[in-house]
Structure formats: C-alpha cells, structure tokens
PAZAPA-4460 file (N, C-alpha, C; in steps of 0.05 Angstrom, whole numbers, plus 32768, in hexadecimal, padded with zeros to 4 digits):
% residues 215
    n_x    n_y    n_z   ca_x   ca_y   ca_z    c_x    c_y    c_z   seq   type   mol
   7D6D   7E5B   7F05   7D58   7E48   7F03   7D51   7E3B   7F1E     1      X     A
   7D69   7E34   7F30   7D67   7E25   7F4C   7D48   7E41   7F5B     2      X     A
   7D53   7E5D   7F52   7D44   7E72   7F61   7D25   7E6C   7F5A     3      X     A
   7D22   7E65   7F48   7D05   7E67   7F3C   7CFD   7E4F   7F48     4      X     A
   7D0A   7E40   7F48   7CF9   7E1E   7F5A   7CF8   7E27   7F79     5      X     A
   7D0C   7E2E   7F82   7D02   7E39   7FA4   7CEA   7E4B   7F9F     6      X     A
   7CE6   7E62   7F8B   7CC9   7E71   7F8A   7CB4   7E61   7F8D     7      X     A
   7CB3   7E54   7F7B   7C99   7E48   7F74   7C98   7E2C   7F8C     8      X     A
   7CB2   7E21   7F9E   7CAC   7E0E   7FA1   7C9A   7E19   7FBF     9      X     A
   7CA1   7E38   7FC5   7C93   7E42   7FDA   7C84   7E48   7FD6    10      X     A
   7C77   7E52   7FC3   7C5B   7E5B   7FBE   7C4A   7E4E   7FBE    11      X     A
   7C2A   7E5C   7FCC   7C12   7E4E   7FD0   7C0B   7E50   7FB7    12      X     A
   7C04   7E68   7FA6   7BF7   7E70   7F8E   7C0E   7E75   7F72    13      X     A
   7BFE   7E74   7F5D   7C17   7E78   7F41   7C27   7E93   7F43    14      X     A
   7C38   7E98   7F3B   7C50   7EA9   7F3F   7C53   7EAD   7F27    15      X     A
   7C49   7EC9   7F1F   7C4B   7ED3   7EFC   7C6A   7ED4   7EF3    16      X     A
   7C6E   7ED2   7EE1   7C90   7EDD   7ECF   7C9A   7EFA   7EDF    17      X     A
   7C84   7F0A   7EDD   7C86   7F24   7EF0   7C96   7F24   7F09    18      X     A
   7C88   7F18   7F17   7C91   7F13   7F3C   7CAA   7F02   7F3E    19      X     A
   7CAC   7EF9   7F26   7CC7   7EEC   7F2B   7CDF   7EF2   7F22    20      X     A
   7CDA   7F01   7F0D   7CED   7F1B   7F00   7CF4   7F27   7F15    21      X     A
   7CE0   7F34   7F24   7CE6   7F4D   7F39   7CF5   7F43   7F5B    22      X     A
   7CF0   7F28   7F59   7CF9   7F18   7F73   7D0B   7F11   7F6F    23      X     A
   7D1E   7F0A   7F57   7D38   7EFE   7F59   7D4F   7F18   7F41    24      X     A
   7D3B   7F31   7F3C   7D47   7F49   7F2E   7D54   7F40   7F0F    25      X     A
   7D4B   7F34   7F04   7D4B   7F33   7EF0   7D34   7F3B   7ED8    26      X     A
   7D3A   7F32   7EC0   7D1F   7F36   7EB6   7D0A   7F24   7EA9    27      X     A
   7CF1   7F26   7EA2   7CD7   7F19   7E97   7CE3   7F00   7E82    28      X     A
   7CF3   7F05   7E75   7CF9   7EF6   7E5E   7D18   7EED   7E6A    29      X     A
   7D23   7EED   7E79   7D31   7EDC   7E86   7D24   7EC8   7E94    30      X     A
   7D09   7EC6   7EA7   7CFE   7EC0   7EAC   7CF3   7EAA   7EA1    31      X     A
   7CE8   7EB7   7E89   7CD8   7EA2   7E71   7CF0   7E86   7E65    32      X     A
   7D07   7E95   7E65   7D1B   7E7E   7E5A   7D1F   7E6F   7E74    33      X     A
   7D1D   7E70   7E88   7D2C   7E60   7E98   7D1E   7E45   7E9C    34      X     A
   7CFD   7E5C   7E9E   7CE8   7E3D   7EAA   7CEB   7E27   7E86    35      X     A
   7CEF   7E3F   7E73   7CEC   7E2D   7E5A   7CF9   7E13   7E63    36      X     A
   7D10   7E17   7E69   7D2F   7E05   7E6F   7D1F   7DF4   7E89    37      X     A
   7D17   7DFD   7E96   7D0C   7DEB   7EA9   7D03   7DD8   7EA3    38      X     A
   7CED   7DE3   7E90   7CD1   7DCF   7E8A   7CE4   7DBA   7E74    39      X     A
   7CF6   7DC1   7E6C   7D04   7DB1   7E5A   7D11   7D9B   7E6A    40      X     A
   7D1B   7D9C   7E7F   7D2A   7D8B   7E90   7D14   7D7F   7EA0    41      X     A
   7CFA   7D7F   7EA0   7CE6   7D71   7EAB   7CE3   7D74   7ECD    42      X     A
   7CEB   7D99   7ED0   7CE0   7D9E   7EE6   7CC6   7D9D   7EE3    43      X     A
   7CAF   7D9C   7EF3   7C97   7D9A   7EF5   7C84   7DB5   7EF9    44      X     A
   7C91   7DC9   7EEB   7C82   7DE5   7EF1   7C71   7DE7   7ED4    45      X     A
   7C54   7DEE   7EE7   7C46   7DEE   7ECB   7C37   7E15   7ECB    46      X     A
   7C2E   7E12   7EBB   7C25   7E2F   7EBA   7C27   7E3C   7E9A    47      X     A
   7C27   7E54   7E95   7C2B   7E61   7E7B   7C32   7E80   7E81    48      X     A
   7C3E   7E8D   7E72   7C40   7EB0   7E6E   7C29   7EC1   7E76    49      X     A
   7C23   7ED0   7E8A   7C0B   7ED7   7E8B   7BF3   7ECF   7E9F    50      X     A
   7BF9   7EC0   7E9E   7BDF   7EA4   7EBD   7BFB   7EA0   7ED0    51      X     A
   7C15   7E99   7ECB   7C26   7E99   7EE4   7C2C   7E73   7EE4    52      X     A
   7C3B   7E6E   7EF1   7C50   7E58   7EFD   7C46   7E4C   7F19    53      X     A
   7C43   7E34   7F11   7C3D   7E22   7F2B   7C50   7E0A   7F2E    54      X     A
   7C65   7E08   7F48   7C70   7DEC   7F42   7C5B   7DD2   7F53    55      X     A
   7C51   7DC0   7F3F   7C4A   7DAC   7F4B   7C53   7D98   7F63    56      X     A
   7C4C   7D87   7F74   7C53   7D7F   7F89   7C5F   7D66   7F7E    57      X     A
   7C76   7D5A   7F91   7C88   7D4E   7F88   7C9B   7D4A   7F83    58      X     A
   7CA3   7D62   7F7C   7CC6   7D71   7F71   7CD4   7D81   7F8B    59      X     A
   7CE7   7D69   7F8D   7CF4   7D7A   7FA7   7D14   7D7C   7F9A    60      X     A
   7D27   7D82   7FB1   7D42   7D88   7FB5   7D4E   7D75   7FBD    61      X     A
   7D62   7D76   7FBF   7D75   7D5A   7FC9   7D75   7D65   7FEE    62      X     A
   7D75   7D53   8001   7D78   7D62   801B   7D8A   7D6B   8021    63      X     A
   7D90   7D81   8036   7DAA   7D91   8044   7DA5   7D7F   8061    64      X     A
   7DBA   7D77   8067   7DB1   7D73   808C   7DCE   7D74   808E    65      X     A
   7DCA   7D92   80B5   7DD8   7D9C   80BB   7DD5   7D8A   80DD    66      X     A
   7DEF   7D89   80EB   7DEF   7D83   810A   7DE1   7DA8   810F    67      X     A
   7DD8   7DA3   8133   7DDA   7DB3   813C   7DE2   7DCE   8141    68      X     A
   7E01   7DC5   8144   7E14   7DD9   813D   7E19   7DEB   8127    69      X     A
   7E0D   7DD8   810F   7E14   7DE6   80F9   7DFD   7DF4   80EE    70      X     A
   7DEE   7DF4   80FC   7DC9   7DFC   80F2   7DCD   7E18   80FE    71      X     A
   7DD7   7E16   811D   7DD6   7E33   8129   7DF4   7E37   8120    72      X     A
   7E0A   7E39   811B   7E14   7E48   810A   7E0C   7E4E   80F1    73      X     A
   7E04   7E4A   80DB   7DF1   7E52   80C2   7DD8   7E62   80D0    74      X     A
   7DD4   7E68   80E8   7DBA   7E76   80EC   7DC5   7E8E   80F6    75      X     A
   7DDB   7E8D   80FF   7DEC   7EA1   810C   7DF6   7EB7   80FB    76      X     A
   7DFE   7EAC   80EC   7E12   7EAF   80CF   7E03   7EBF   80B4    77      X     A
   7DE4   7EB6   80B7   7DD8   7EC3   80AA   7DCA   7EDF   80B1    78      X     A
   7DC6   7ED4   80C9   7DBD   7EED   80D4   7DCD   7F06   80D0    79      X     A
   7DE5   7EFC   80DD   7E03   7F1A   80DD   7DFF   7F21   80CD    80      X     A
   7DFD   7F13   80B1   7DFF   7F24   8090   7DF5   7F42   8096    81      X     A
   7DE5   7F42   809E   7DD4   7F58   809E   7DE4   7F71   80AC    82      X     A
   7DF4   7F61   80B2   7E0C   7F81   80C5   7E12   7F84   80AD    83      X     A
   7E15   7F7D   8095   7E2F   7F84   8081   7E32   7F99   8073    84      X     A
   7E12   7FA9   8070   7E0C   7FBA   8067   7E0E   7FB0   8041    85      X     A
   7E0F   7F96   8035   7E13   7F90   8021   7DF7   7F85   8018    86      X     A
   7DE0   7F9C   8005   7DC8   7F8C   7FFE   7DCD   7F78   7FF7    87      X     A
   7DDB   7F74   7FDB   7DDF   7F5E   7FD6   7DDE   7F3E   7FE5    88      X     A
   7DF6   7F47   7FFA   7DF6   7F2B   8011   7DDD   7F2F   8013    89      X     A
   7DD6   7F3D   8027   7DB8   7F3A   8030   7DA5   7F27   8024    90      X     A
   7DA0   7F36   8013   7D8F   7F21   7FF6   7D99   7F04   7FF7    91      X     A
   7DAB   7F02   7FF8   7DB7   7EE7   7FEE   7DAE   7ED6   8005    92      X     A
   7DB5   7EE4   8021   7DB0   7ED1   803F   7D98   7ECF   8039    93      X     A
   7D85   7EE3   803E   7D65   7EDF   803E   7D64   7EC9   802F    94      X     A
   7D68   7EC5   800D   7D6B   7EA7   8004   7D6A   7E91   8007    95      X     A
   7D8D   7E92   800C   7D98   7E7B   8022   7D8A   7E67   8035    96      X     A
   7D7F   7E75   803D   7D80   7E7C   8059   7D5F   7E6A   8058    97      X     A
   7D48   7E6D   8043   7D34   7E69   803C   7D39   7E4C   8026    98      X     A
   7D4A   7E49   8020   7D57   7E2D   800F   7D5A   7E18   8028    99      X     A
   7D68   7E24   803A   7D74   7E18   8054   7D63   7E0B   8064   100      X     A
   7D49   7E21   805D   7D35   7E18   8071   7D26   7E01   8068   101      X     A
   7D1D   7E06   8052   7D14   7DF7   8045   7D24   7DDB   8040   102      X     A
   7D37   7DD3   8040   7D40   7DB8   8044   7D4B   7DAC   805D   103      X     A
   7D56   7DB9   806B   7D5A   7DB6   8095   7D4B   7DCA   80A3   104      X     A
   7D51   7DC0   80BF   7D46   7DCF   80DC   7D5E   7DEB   80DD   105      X     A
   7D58   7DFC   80DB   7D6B   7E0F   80E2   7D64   7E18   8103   106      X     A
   7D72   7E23   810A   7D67   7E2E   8130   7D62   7E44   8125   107      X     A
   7D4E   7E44   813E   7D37   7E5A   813F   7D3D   7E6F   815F   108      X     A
   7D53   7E61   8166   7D54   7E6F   817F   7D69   7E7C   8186   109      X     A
   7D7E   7E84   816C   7D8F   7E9C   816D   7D91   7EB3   8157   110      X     A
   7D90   7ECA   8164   7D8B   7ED9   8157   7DAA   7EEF   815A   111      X     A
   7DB0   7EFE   8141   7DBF   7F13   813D   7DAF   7F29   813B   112      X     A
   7DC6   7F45   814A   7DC4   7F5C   813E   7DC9   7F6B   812C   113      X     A
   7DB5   7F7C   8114   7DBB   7F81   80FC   7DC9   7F95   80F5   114      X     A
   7DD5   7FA7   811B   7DE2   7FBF   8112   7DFD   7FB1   8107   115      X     A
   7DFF   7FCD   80FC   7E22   7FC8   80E6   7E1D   7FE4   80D8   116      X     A
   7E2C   7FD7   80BD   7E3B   7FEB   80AE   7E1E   7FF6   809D   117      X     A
   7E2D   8011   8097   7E0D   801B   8087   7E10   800C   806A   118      X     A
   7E00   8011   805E   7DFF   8007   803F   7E02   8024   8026   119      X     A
   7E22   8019   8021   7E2A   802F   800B   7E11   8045   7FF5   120      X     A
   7E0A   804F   7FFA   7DF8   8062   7FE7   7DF9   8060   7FC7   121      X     A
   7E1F   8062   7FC2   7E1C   8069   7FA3   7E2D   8050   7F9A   122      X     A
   7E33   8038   7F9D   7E41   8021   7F9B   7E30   8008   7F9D   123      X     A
   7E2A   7FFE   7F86   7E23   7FD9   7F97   7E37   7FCB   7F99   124      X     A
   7E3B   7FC1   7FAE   7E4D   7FAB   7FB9   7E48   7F91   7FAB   125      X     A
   7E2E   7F8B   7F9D   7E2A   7F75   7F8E   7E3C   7F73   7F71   126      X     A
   7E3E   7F8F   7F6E   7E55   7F95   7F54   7E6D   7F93   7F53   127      X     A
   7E7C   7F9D   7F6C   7E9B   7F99   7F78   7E99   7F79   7F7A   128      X     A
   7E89   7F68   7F89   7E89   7F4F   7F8A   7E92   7F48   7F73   129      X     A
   7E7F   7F40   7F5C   7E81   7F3D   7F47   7E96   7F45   7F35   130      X     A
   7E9D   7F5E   7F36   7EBF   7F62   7F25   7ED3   7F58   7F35   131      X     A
   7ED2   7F56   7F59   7EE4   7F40   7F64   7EEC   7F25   7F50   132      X     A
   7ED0   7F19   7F55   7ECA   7EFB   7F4B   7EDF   7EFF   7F2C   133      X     A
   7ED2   7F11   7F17   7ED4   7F10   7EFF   7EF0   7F21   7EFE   134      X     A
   7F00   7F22   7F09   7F17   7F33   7F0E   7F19   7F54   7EF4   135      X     A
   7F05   7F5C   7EF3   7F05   7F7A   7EE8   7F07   7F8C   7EFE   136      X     A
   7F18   7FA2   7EF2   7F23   7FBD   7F01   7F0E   7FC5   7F04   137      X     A
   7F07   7FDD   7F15   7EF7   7FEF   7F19   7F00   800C   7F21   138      X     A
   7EF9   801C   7F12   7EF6   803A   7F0D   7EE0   804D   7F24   139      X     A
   7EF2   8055   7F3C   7ED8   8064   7F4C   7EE9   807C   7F51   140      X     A
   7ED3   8093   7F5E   7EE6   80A7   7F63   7ED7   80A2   7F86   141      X     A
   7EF3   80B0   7F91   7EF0   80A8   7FAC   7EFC   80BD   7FBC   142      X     A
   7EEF   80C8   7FD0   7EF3   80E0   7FEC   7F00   80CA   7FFC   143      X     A
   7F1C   80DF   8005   7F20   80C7   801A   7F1D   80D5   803B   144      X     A
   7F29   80D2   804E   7F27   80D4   806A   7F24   80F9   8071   145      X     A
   7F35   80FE   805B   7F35   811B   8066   7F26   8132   8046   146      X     A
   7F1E   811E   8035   7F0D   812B   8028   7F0F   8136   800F   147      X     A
   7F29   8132   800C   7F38   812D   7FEC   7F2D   811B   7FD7   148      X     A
   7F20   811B   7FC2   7F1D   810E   7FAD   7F29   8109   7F9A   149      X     A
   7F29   80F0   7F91   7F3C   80E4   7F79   7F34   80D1   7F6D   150      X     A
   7F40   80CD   7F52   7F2A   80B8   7F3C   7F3F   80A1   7F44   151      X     A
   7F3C   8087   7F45   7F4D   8071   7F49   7F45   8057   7F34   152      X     A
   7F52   8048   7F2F   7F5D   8031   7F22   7F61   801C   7F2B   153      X     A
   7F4D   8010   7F39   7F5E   7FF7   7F56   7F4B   7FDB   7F45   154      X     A
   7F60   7FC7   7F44   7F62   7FA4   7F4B   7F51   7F9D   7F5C   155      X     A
   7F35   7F95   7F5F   7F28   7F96   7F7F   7F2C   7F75   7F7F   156      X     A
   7F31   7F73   7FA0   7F3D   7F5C   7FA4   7F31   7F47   7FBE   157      X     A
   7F24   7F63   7FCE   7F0E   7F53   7FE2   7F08   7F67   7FF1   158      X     A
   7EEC   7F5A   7FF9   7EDD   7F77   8012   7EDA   7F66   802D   159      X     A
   7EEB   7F7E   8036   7EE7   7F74   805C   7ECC   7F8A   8061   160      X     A
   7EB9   7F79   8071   7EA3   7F7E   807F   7EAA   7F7D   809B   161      X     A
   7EAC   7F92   80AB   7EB0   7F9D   80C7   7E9D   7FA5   80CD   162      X     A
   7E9E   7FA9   80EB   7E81   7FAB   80F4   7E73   7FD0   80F2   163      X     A
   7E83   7FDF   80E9   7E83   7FFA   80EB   7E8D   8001   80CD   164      X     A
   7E98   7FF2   80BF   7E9D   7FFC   80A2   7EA0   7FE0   8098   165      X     A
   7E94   7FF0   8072   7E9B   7FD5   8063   7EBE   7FE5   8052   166      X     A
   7ECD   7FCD   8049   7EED   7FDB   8040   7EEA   7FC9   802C   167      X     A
   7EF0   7FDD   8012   7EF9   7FCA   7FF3   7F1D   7FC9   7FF1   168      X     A
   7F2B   7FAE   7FF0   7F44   7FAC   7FED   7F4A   7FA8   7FD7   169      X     A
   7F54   7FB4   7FCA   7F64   7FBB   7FB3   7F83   7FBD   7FAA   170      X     A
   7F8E   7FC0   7F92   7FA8   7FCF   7F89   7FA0   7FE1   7F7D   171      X     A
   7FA8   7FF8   7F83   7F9D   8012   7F7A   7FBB   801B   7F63   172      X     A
   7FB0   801A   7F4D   7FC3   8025   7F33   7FCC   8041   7F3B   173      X     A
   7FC1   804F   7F45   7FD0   806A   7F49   7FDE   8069   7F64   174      X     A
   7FE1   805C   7F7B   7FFD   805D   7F82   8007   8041   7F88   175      X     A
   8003   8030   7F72   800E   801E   7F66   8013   8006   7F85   176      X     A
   7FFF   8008   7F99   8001   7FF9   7FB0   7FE4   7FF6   7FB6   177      X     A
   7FE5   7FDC   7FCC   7FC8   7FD4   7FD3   7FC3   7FF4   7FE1   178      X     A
   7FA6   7FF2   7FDE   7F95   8008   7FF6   7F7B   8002   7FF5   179      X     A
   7F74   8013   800A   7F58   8001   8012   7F3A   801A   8014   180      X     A
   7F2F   8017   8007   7F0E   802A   7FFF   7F01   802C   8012   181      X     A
   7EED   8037   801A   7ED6   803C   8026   7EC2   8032   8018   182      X     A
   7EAF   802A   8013   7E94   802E   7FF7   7E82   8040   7FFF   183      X     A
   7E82   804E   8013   7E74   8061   801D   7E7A   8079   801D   184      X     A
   7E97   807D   800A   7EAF   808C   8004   7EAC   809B   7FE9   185      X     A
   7E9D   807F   7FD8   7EAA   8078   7FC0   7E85   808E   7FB2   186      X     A
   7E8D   809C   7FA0   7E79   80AC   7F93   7E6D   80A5   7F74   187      X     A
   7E84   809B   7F6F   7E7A   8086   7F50   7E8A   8072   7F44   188      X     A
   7E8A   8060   7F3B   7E95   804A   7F36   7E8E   8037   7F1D   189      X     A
   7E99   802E   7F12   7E99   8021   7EF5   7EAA   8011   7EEC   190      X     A
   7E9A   7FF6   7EE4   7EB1   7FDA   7EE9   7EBD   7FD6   7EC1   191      X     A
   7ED7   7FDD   7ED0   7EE2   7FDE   7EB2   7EEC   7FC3   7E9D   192      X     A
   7EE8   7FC9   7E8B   7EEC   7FBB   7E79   7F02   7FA0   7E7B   193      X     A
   7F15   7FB8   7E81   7F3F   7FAD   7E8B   7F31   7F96   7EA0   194      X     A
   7F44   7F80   7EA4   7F43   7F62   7EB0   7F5B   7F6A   7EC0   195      X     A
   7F60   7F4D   7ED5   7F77   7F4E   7EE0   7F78   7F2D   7EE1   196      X     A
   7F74   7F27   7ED2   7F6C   7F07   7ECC   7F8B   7EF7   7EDD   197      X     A
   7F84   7EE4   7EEE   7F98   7ED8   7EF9   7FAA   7EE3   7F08   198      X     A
   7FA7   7F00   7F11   7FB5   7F0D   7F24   7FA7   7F06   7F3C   199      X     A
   7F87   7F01   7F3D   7F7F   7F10   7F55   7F88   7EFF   7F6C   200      X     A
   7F8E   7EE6   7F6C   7F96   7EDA   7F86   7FB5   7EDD   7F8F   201      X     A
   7FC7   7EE3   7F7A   7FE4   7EE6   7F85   7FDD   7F09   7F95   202      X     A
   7FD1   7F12   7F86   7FC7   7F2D   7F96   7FB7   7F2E   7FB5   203      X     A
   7FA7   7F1F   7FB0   7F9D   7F15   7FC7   7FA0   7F04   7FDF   204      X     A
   7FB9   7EFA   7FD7   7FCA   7EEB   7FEC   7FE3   7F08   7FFA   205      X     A
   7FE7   7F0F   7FED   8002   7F27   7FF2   7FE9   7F41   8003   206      X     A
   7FCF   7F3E   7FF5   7FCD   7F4F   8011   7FC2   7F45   8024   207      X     A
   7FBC   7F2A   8029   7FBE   7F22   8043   7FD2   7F25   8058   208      X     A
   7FE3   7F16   804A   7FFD   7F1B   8051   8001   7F36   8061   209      X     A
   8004   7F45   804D   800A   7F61   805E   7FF5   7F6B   806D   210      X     A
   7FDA   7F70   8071   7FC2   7F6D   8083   7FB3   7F5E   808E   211      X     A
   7FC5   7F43   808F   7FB5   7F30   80A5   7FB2   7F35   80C1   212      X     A
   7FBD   7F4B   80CA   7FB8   7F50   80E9   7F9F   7F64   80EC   213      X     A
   7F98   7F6F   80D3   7F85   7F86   80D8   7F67   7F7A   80C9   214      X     A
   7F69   7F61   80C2   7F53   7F4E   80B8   7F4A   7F4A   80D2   215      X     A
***
C-alpha cells in the first residue's frame, strides 16, 4: 500500500489499476483491495476501476532528514546495487532510492559503476531471498566448477554479492556440511515445502565463523 502512495504521489495524470499492477508486479485485484484499504483509512486517493487513481494534494509522509555524510553514503550505496547482478535489489534501490528523494536532498554528485556480477538466467534471487527470510529449503540441481551435476537439498542461509560472482551459502544435506552455489551454476530450483524454522541463525553464525576471512 506504502508502493501505491509513492505512484500516485508522483504522478502528473491518473494511474489505472493496470499500470500499477505491472509497476509494483503484482496483480489488478490486489491492486483494487489495497486502494479499497486506503480509501478506508482516509488516504485521499480518489478515482474508480477503469478512469484510474489520483492522490489529491495534501497527503504527505512523515520526513527523512539525512547529514551530508549520510545522503552521499545512501547515494553511493544505491548506486553499487546495481553491481549485484540481483533484479530484485535493483528494483528495490530504484524505489528506495525515489522514496529518499522524495523526502531529503540526496547528492547528485557521486556516482557508481554498474559493472559486476552477471544476473543468474535460470534462478531469481528474489526467491532465495525470500526462503532465506522464511527459512524453507530449496531444491536446485547444480554444475559445479568442473562440470559435474547434482540435485541438492541446502538450508539457504545468505548470499554474498562479490564483485565478479554472486555465492548462495548454505548446508547442503547431501554432504551434510556448509557449501557454497554459484546461481549462475544453478539450472533449476524449487523452494520446498520442509522449514528449518529456528535453525537459520545458529547456522548462520557457525558459518561466519568458519568464513569470516573470505567475506
């Protein structure tokens, strides 16, 4: 709902159910419930199904204010995303990044380079994120360095973003120890059912532990 008030609070002209479905990837009738919920809470967006969404003037945000320092780091910071090779992030900074603007001065006078890692072909990283978060296993089959394929079973626990590869950290059930993916490796994948509910941080502390020099 916060997404649909930044739409409309930027828009010159009404913004159909359509364009906003397709701008925040969801769908039409997700759409329709949210502003319902809006208009219920006495946001000020008027409009109907069909003619499109206008937010009236008036309705703002609570302010962000950043020092200096912290404006061009958040300008810095957003920019890099873009090495990560993770649409997802991407999407999210572009956002951000337009929320940010819209309530502080961000700098305008540093800029990043967007080379980096490629962006996995047959994997969304917005999905690994998400079974991170929600601690479900995931099911991929995966080529590794010298070209061997194998179906795996891994705990995913966090993705390091390097400047030349992205790496999924895991416990891999078939040899019953952390190891670490490629997603650019990985040929199909499917977030399983099975949980690891309350493991994932004692897991995720132990492989710090043992790969904090190569973080």
């Amino acid at each position: 709902m916060f997404e649909i008030i930044q739409l409309l609070r930027n828009s010159d002209q009404p913004r159909t159910a359509q364009s906003i479905a397709e701008n925040l990837d969801v769908t039409k009738r997700t759409v329709y419930r949210d502003i319902a919920s809006l208009q219920a809470l006495r946001v000020p967006i008027e409009g109907e199904a069909g003619v499109g969404y206008v937010m009236r003037s008036g309705f703002d945000l609570p302010p962000i204010n950043f020092d200096v320092d912290e404006a061009e780091a958040i300008t810095v910071g957003l920019a890099m995303i873009t090495r990560t090779g993770d649409k997802g992030l991407k999407r999210a900074a572009r956002s951000a990044a337009q929320k940010l603007a819209d309530a502080t001065p961000l700098s305008s006078t540093l800029f990043a380079s967007s080379w980096g890692a490629d962006e996995p072909k047959s994997i969304d990283l917005s999905d690994v994120r998400k079974a991170i978060r929600e601690e479900h296993k995931l099911q991929i089959a995966y080529q590794n360095a010298q070209g061997i394929q194998s179906s795996r079973t891994i705990m995913p626990i966090a993705i390091a973003y390097h400047s030349e590869a992205i790496v999924l950290a895991g416990w891999c059930e078939l040899k019953n120890s952390f190891r670490h993916f490629r997603p650019d490796r990985i040929s199909f994948y499917s977030i399983l059912p099975d949980t690891f509910l309350g493991s994932d941080d004692r897991l995720r502390q132990e492989w710090i532990k043992s790969y904090s020099e190569w973080l």
